[in-house]
C-alpha angles and dihedrals in degrees: 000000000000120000081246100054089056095057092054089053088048099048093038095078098040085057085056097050094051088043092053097038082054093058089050097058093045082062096043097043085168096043084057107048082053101063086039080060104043083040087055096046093057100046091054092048089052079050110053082034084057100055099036086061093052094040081058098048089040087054087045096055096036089056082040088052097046083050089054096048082044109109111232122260109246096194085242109122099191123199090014095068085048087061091048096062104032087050137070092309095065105028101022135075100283080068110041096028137221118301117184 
């Protein structure tokens, strides 16, 4: 037998089996509107499942990618440790004190 020949018996009886499922539903037109429907069903909710996967995964990569193009905290304030010490803390009463 040729590899050909195989795939003609294995195909042979799954052409038999849809020609005969399609003569079914043209005698249960309600029994097949039902599994149309049912088939239909599933496949949108794969669907939706499926995009609502990638929109998470989209929204994942795109936080992961701002945290990448953030610049680094160096721990340095700048101008607002210049206010500190130039402030109440270094010529007011919390250094000085109090005196009575």
């Amino acid at each position: 037998m040729s590899f050909f020949e195989d795939i003609g018996d294995f195909f042979e009886p799954v052409g038999e089996y849809i020609s005969d499922f399609s003569e079914w539903m043209g005698k249960n037109p309600v029994a097949a509107d039902f599994i149309k429907g049912a088939a239909g069903a599933g496949l949108s909710y794969y669907a939706q499942k499926e995009a609502q996967e990638n929109a998470l995964q989209l929204e994942q990569r795109r936080y992961e990618n701002s945290l990448a193009k953030a610049p680094a905290s160096n721990g340095n304030y700048g101008s607002h440790n210049a206010s500190l010490t130039s402030g109440l803390l270094s010529k007011g009463v919390f250094k000085k004190g109090v005196s009575s």
